[in-house]
VOTORKOL-143209 format. One line per 5 residues: number of its first residue (from 1); their letters; for each residue x negated, y, z of N, C-alpha, C. Coordinates in steps of 0.001 Angstrom, whole numbers. Each point is the difference from the previous one (the first is absolute). Example, Ala and Ser with C-alpha at 12.3 -4.5 7.8 and 13.67 -1.06 7.14 Angstrom:
BEGIN
1) AS) -13190,-5690,7800,890,1190,0,-900,1200,0  350,1050,-720,-820,1190,60,770,1090,730
% end
This chain:
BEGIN
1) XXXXX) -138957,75176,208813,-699,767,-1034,-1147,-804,-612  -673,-735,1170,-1108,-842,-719,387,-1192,-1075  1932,-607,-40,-44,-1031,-969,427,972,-1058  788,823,125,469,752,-745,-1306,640,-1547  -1118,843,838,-1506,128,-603,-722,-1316,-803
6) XXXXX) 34,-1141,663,-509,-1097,15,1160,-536,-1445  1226,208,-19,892,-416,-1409,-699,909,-1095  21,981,519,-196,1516,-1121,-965,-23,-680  -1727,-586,395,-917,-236,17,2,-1296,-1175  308,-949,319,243,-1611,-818,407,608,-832
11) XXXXX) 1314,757,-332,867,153,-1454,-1004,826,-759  -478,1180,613,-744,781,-1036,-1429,-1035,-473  -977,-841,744,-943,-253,-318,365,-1027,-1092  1385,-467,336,710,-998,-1554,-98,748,-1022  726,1259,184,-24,1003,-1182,-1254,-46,-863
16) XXXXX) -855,599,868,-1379,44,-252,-596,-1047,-1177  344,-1360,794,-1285,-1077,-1015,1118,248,-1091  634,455,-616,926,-102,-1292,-729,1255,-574  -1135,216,-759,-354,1075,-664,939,280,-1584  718,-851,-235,600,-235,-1080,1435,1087,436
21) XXXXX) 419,-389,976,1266,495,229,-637,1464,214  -737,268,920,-462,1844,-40,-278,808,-986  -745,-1046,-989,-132,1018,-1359,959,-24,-699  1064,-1356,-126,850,326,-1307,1071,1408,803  0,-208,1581,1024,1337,763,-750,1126,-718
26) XXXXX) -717,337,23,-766,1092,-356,160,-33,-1550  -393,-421,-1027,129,166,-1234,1576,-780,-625  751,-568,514,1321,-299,-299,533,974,-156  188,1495,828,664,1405,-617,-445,883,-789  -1404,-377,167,-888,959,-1230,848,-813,-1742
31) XXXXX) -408,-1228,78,521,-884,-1731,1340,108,164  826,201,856,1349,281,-467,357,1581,-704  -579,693,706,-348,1358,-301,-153,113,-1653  -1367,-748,-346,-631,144,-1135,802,-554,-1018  798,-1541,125,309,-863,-528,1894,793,-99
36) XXXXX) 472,289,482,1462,154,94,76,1025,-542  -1292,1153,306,166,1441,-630,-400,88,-1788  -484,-1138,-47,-136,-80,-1516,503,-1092,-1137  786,-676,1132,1438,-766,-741,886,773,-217  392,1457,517,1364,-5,65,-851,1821,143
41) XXXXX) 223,458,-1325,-525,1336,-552,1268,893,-297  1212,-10,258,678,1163,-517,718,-268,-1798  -748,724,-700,193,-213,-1192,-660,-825,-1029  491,-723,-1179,-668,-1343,-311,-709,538,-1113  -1623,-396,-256,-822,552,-958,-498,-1534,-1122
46) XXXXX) -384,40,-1033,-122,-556,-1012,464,-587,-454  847,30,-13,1457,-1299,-428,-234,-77,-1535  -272,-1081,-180,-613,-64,-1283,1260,-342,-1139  184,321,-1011,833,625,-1153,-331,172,-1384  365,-1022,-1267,-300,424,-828,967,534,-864
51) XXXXX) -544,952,-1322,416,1027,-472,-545,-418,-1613  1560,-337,-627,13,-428,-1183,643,1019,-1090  -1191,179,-493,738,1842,-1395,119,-1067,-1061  1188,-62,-33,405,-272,-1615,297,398,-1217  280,1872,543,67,1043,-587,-1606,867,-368
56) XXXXX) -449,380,842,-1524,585,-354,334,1457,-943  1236,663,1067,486,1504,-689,-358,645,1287  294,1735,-672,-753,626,1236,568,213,1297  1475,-362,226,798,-732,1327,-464,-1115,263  -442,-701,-719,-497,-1429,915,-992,279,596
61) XXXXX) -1223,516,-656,-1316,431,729,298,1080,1363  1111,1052,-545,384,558,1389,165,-379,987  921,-1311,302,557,-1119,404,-1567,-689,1010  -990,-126,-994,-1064,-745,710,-664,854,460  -410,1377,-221,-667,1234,818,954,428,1567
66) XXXXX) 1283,-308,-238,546,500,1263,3,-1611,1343  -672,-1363,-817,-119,-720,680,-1444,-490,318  -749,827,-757,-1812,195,321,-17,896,1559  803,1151,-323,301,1123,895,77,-1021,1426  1264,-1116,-49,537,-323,1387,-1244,-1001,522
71) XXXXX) -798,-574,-936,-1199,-778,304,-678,753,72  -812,953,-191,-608,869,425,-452,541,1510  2363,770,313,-242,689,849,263,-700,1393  724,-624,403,833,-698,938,-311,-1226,-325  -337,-677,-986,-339,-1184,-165,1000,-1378,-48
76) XXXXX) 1071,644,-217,1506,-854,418,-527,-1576,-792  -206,544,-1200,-272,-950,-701,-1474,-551,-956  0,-877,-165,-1361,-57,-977,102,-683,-1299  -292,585,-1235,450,-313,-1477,-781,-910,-609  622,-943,-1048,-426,-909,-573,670,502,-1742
81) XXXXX) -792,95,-782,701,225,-952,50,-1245,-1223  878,-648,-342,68,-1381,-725,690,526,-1317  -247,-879,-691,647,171,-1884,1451,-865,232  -33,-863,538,838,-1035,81,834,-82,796  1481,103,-99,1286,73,1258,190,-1566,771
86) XXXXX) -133,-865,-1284,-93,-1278,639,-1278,-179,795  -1276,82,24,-1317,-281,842,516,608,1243  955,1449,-10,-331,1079,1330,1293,-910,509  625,-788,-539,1389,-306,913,-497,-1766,350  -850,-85,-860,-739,-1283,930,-875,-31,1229
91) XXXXX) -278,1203,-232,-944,587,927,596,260,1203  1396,774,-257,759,95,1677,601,-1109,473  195,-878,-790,535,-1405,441,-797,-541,766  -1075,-185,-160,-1475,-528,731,-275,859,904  397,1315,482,-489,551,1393,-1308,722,-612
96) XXXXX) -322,66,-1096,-1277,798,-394,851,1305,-56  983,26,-60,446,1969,-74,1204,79,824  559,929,298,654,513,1106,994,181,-1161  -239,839,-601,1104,946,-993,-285,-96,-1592  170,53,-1067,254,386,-1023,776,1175,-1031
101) XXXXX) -513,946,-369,489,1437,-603,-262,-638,-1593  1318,-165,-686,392,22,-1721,182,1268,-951  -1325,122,-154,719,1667,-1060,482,-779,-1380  1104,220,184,651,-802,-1724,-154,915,-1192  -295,-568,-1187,18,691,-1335,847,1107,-281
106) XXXXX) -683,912,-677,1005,1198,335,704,1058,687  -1015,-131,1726,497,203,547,47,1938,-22  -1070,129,-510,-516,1279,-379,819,1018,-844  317,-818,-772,1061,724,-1134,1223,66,903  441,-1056,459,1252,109,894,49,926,584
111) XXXXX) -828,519,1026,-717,1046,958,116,1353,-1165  -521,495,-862,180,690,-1286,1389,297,-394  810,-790,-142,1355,107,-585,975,374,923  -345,460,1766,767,-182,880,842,-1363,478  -424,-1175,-133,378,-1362,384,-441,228,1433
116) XXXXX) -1184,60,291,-524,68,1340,-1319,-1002,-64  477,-1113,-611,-875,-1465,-44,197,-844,1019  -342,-768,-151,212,-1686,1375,-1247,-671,114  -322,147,1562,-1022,-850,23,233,-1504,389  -700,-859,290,719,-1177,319,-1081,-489,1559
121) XXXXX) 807,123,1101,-846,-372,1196,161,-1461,801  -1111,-1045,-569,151,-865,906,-698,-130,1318  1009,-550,694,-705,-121,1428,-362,-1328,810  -691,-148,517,309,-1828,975,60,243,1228  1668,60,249,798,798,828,-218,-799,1184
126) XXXXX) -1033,-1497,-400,24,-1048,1179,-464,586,1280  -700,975,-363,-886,1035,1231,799,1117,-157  854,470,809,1273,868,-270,-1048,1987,243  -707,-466,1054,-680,1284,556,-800,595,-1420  -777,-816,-608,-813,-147,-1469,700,854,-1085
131) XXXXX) 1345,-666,-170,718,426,-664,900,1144,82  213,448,1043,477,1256,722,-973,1201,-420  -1378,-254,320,-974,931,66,59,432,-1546  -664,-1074,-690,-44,394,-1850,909,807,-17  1995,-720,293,582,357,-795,259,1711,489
136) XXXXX) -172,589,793,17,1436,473,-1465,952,-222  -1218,-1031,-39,-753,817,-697,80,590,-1509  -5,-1069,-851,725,-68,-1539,1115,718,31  926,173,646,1001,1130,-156,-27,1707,-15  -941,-270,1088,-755,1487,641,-909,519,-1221
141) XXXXX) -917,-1075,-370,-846,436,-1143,976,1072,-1345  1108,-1268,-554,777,276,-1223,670,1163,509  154,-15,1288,1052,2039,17,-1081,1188,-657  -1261,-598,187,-549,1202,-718,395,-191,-1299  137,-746,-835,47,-187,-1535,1080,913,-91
146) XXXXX) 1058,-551,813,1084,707,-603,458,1324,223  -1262,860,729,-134,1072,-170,-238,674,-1413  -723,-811,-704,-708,618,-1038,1156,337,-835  925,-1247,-270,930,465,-904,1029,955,-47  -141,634,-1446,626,1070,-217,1299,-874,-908
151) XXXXX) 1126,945,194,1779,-734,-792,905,309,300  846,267,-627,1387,893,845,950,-681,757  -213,-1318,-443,598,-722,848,-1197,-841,1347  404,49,1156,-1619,-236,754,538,-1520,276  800,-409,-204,869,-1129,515,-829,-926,-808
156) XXXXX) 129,395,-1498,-663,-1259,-584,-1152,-155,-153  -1064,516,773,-1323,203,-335,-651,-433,1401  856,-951,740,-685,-598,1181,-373,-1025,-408  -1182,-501,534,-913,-1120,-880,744,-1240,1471  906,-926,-1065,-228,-748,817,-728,-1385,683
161) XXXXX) 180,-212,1395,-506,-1325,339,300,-949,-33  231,-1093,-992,838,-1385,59,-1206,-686,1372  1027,-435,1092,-1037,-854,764,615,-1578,-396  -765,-1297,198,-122,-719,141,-534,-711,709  575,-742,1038,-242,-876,1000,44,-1252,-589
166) XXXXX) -1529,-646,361,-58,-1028,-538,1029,-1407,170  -263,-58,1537,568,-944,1120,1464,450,153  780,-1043,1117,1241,121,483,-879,1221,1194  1304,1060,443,-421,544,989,-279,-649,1063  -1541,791,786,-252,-752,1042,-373,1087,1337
171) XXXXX) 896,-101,554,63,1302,1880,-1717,-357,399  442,1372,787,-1550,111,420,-242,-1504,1267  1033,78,575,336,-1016,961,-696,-1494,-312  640,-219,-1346,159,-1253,-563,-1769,-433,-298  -943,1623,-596,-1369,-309,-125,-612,-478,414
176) XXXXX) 317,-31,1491,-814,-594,1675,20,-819,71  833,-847,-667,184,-1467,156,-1635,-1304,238  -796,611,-1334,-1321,-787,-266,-962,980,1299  440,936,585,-880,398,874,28,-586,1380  1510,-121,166,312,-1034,1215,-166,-1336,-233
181) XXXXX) 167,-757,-1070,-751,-1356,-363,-1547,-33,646  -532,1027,-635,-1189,32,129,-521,133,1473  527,571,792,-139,499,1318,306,-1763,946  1500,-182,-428,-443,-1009,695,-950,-1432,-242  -209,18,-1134,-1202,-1244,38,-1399,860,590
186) XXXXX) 6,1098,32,-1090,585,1070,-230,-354,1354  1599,88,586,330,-172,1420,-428,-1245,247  476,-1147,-817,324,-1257,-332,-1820,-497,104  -715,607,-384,-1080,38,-221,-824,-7,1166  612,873,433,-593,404,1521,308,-1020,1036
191) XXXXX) 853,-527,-376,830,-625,1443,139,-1401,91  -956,-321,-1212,73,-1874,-122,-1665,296,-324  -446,-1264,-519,-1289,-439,-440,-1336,489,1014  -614,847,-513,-1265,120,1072,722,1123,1549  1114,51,-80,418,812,1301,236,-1553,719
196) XXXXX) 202,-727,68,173,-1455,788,-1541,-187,263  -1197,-134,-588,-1221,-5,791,-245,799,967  337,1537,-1026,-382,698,1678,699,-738,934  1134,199,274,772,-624,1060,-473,-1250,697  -472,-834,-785,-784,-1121,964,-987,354,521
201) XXXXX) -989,907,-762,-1145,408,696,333,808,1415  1059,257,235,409,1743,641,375,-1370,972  507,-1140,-33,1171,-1027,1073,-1353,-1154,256  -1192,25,-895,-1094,-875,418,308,-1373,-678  863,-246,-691,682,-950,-1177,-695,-230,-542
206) XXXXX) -757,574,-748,-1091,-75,-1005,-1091,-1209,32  -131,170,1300,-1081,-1070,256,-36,-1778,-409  1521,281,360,416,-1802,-211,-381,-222,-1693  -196,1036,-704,-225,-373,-1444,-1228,-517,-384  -1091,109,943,-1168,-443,-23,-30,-1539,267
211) XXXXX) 839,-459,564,-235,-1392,152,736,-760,-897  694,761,-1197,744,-660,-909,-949,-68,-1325  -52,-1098,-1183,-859,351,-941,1006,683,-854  202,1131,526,765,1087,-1167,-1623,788,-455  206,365,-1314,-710,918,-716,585,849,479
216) XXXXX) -1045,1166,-437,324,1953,-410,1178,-44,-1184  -283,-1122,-1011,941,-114,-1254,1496,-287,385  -171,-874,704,1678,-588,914,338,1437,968  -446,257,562,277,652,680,647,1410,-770  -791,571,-571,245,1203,-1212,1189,-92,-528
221) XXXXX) 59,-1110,-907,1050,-445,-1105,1169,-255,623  -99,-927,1145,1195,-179,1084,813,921,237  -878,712,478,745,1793,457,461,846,-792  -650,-58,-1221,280,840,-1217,1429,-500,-289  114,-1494,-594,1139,-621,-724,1193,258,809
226) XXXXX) -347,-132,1141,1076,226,1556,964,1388,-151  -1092,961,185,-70,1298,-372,978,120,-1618  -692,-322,-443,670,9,-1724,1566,-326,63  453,-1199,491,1128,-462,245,570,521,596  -64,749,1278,874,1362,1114,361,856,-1013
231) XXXXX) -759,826,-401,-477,913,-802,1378,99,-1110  -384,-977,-973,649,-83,-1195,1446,160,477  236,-808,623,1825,-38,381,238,1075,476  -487,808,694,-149,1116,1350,465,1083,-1526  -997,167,-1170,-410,1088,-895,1766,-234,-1061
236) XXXXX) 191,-1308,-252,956,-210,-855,1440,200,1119  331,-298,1072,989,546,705,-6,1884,-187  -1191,236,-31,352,1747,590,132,632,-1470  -519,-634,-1311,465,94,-1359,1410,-55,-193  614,-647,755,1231,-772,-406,939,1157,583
241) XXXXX) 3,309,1237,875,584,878,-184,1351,-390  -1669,344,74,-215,1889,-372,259,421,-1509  955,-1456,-1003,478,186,-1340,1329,489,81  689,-939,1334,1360,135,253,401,1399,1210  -740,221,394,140,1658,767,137,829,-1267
246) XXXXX) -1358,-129,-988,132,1365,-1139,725,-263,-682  1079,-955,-495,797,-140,-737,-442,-799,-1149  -1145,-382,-129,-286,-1535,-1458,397,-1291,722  901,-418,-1074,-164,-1567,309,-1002,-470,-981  -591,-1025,939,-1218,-817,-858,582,-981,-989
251) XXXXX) 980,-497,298,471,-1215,-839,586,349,-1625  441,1398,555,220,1074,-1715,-1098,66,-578  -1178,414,474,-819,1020,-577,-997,-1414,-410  -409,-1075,356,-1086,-372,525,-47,-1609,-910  -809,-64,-919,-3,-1542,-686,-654,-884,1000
256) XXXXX) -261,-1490,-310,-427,-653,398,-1351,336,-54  -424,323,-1184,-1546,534,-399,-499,846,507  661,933,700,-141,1615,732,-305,-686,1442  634,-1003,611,0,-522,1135,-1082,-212,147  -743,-1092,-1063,-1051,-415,385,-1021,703,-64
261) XXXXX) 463,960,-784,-1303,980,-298,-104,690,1869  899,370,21,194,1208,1575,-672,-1246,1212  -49,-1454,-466,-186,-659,1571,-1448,-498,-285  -419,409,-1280,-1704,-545,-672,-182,1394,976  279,1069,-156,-585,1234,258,-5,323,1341
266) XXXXX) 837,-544,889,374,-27,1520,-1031,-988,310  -192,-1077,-374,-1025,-1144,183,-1471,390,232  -479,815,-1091,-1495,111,-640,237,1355,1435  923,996,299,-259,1307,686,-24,-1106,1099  466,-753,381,-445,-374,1692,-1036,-590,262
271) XXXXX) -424,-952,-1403,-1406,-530,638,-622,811,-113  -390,1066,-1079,-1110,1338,191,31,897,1683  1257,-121,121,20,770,1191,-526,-880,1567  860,-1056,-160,-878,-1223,667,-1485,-221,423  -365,-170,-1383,-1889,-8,6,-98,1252,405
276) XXXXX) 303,1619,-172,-890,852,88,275,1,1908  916,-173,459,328,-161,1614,-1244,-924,213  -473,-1125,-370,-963,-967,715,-1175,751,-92  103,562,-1088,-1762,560,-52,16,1215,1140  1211,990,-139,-98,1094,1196,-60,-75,1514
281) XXXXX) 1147,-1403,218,123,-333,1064,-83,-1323,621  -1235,-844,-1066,-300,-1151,300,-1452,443,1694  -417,581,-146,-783,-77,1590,576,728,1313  1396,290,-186,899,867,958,-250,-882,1028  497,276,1020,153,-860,997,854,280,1571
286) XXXXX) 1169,1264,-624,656,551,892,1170,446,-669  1556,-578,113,1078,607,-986,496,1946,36  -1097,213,944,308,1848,-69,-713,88,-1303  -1315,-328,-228,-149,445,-1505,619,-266,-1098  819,-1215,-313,565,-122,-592,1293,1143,-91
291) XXXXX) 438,181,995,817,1008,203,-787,1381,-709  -685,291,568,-848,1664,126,-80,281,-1806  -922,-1091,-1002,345,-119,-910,980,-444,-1161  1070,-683,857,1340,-353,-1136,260,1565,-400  533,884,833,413,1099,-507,-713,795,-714
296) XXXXX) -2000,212,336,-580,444,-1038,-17,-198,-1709  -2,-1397,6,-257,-824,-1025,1528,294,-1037  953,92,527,1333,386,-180,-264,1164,-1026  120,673,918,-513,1899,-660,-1206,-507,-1166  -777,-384,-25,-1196,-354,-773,530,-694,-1072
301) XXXXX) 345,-518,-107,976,-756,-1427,1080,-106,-493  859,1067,1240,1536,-484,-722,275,1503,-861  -456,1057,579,321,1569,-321,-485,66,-1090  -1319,-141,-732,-1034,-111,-931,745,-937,-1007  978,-951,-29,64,-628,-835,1634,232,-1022
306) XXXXX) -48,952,121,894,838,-730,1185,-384,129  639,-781,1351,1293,-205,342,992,782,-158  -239,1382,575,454,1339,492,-460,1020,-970  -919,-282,-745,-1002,1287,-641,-847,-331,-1040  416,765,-926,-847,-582,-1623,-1304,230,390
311) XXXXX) -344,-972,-341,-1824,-15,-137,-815,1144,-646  189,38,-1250,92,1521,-768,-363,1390,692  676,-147,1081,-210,1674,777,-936,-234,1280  -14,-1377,130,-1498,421,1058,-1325,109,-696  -854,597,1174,-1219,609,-496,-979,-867,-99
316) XXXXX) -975,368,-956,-702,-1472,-939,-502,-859,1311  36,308,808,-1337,-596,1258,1374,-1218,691  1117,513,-222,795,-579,610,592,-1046,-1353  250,266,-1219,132,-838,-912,-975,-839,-376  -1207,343,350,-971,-1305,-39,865,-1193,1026
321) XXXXX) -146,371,1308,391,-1115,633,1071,-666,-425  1136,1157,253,1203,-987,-932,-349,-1079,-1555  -935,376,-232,-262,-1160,-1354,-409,-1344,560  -539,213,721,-970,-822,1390,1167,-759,642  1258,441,148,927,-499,1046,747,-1415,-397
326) XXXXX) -26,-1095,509,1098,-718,-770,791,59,398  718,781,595,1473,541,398,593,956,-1354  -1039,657,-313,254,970,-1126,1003,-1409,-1117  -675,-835,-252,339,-1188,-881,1453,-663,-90  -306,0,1448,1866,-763,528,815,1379,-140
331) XXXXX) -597,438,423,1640,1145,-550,475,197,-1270  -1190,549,-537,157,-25,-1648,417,-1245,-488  -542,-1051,19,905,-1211,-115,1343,-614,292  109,347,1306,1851,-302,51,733,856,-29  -703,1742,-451,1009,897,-704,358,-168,-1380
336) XXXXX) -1150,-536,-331,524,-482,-1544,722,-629,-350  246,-1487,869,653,-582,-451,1407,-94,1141  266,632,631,1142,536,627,1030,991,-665  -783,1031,-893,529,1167,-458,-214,-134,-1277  -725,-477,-735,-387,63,-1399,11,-1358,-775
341) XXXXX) 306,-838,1159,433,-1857,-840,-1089,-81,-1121  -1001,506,890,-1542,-728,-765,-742,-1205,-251  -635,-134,-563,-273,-1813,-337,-1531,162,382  -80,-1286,164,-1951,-97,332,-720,865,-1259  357,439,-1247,-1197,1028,-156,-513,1282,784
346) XXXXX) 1232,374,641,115,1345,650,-468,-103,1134  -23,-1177,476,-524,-79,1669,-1371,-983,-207  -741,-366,-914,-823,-781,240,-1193,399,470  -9,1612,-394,-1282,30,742,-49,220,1154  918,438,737,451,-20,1816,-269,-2105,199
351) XXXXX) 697,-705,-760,-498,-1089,909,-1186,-472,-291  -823,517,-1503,-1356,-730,321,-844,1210,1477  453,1321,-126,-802,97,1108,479,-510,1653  1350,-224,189,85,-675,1111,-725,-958,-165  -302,-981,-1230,93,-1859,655,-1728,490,166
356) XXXXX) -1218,749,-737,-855,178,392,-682,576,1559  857,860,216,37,488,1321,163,-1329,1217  1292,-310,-226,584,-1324,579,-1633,-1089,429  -312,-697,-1398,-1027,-621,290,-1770,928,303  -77,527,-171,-832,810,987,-156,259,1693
361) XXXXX) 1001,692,-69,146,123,1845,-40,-1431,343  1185,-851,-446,-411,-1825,421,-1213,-260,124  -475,385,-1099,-1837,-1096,189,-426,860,1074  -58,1289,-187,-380,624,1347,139,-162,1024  1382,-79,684,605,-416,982,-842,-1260,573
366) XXXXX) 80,-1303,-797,-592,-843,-48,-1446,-480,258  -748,980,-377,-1583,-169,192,-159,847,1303  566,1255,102,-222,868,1305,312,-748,1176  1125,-698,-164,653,-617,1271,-1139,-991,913  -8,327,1434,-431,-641,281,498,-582,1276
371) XXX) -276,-1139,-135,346,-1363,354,-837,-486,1910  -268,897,926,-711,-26,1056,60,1090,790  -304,-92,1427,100,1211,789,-927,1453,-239
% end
């Protein structure tokens, strides 16, 4: 009983000097709580949508009162109202709108004469959930319209919905793709570059570095580039294969130009993720924390970054961060150009904020690091 006490004793007082590992146990279920319960809300709110009257009769304005109503009440959606069909369809091309509603000329009189009228609904079906939501809110809305009308025939006085899908169809399946990219240069992240210090520190390795004239700079960059190189291949294998489970081949869909764009963007997400590991877990000095926090850090950037869940419907406190996220970036970036065969205008501002991020945490990484017991 006395070695038995005497083991029991050692393990917990280990426990103990790890104040890191006790608090993140303790607040690791509280931020999943907070963080998971407000990624993943039920029904999707502001999906932003613009609404082009080309008509300006008193069905079109109806048309925009019964879609004030759905912003209003439920909030499905949130309205943009533009003069221009070309600006609002440049606009969904670029990821600035979810949806697009066309009231075409005439539509009013049509509506009047018993035609019914046609609206014209585009969608950017690249986010299939996005496009699901609009297109059943917008439907729900127009059944009231077509209450109003009076005609002996009721057949022809249904207003209809021309939808339009921008893109080739894309499964909900197939969406995940840039979320699992993303996930694993996370892992990838975790499991090369400053997770090899801890490990020397944790095996007493560390020490021999003192008698070498390595810099903090060699040392940093070493690990990073190391890291970078696992990483990249690790991120472009699970691209490749989690294309060929959902059914895209890359070699159809995918230019030379798209390539490079998707491996600039895999590149800039690992060193950001890289550096921000040195700065979190550059004074670790035990691979349980590394552990204790891989999975926090997980939840903390991957849920938030609209892999799974339009940004749009979380709540402002939680869409701040996501703006904050450069995960938010890589997704939006290699959904674009996965699903929408986008060119560097559409993604440039995802890589100037990776490559800024990127060199930030570096210099950070870099100056924090320190180089002694």
């Amino acid at each position: 009983m006395t070695r038995f006490f005497a083991v029991l004793e050692r393990d917990l007082r280990r426990f103990l000097r790890n104040p890191i590992v006790i608090a993140m146990s303790i607040v690791m279920p509280i931020l999943y709580l907070v963080i998971l319960g407000n990624s993943f809300q039920g029904e999707l709110k502001n999906l932003s949508i613009a609404v082009v009257d080309m008509d300006n009769g008193p069905y079109s304005h109806r048309v925009v009162e019964l879609l004030h109503a759905l912003e209003a009440g439920p909030k499905t959606i949130k309205m943009y109202h533009l003069s221009d069909q070309g600006i609002a369809l440049e606009n969904l091309k670029q990821g600035l709108l979810k949806g697009a509603l066309i009231i075409p000329p005439n539509f009013s009189r049509d509506v009047i004469h018993g035609k019914g009228g046609e609206l014209g609904l585009f969608l950017d079906n690249a986010e299939s959930i996005s496009a699901n939501s609009i297109r059943f809110a917008i439907s729900g809305a127009l059944a009231e319209l077509k209450n109003e009308f009076i005609s002996v025939r009721e057949e022809q006085t249904k207003t209809k919905l021309r939808e339009v899908e921008l893109y080739k169809k894309v499964d909900y399946d197939q969406t995940l793709i840039p979320g699992v990219v993303i996930m694993a240069i996370f892992l990838g992240a975790m499991t090369t570059g400053v997770f090899n210090i801890v490990m020397d520190k944790f095996l007493g390795i560390e020490e021999s570095h003192f008698l070498t004239p390595l810099t903090k700079l060699d040392i940093v960059m070493g690990l990073i580039i190391s890291g970078l190189l696992i990483t990249t291949i690790i991120a472009m294998l699970v691209l490749f294969f989690s294309s060929l489970i959902a059914g895209i081949y890359l070699w159809q869909i995918l230019s030379f130009y798209s390539l490079i764009l998707i491996i600039t963007v895999i590149v800039l997400s690992t060193l950001g993720l890289l550096g921000m590991m040195f700065i979190i877990l550059g004074r670790a000095n035990h691979p349980r924390i590394v552990g204790v926090l891989g999975g926090f850090l997980n939840v903390i950037f991957f849920f938030p970054s609209g892999a799974i869940y339009p940004i749009e419907s979380f709540p402002a406190w939680l869409k701040t961060f996501a703006i904050a996220n450069p995960e938010t970036y890589s997704v939006h970036a290699l959904r674009s150009i996965l699903f929408k065969n986008a060119g560097l205008s559409a993604v440039q501002g995802d890589i100037v904020f990776l490559t800024i991020f990127a060199i930030i945490t570096i210099t950070i990484a870099t100056a924090i690091f320190k180089r002694g017991l």
